[in-house]
C-alpha positions as CSV (number, residue, x, y, z in Angstrom):
1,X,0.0,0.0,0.0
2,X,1.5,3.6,-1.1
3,X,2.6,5.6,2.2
4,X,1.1,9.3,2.6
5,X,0.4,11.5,5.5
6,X,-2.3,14.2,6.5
7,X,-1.0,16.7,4.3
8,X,-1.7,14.2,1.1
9,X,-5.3,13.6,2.5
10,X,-5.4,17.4,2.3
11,X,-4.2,17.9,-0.9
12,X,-7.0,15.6,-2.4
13,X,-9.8,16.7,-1.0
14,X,-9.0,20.6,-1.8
15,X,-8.3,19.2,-5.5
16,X,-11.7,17.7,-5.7
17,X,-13.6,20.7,-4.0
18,X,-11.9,22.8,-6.7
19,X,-13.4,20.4,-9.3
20,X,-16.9,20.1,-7.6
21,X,-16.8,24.2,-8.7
22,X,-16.5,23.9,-11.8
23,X,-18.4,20.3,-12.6
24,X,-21.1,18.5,-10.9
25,X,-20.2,15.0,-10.0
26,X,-21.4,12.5,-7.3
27,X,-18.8,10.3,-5.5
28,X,-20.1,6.7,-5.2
29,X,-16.5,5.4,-3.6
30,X,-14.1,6.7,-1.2
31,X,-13.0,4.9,1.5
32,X,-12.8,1.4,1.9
33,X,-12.1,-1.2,4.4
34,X,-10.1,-3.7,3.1
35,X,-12.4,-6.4,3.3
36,X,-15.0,-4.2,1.6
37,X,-12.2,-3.0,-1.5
38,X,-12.0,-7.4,-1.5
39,X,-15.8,-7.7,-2.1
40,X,-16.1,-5.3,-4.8
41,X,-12.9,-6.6,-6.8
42,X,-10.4,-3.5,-6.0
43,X,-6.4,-3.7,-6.4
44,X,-4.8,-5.5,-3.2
45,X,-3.0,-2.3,-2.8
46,X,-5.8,0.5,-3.3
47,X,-5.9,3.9,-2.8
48,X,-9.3,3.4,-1.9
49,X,-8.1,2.1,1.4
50,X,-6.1,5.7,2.2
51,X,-9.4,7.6,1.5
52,X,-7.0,9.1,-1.7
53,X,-9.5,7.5,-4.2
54,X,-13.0,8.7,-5.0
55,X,-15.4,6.5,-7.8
56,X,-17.4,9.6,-9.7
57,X,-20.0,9.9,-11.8
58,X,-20.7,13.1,-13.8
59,X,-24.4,14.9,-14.0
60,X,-25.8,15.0,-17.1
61,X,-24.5,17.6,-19.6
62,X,-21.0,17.6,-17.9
63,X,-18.4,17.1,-20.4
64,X,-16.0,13.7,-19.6
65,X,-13.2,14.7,-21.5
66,X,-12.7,18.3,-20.2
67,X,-13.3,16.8,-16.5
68,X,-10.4,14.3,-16.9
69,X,-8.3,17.0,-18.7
70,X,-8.5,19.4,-15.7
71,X,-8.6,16.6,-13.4
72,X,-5.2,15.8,-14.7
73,X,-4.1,19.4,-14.6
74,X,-5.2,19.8,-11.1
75,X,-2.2,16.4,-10.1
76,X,-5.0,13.6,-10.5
77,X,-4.5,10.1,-12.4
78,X,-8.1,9.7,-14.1
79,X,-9.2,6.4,-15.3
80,X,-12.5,6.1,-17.0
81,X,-13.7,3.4,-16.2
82,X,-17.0,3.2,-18.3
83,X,-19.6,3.9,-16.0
84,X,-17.2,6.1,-13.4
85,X,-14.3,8.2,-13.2
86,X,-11.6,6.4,-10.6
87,X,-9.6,9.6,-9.6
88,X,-6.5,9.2,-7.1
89,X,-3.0,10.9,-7.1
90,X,-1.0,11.0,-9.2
């Protein structure tokens, strides 16, 4: 599992509040135990499990491609995923 501190945690929230500005998105994962990232087939070593991963979907109307462009801008890694957006750092 990656190593981060408070400061990291920090980093990645003010980076999605900066997107929720500008796009509207729900998050349908953040944290998860380990034995709930197991159940749902996540990566042994998840950032999921640090609370440094969020599952999104975009509202109607917002555009995917500019999302993941500035998500990337912003220091994100954005995966679509087909029916979410896995964001995490870089």
């Amino acid at each position: 599992m990656p190593s981060y501190n408070m400061a990291s945690i920090f980093d990645f929230v003010h980076v999605l509040m900066l997107l929720g500005l500008r796009f509207r998105f729900s998050v349908t994962s953040w944290g998860r135990s380990p034995a709930r990232n197991l159940a749902v087939g996540g990566h042994v070593n998840s950032y999921h499990m640090l609370f440094l991963a969020v599952d999104i979907i975009l509202d109607a109307g917002e555009d995917k491609v500019i999302f993941i462009s500035d998500a990337k801008r912003l220091g994100l890694s954005a995966l679509d995923e087909g029916d979410h957006i896995h964001l995490q750092p870089s």
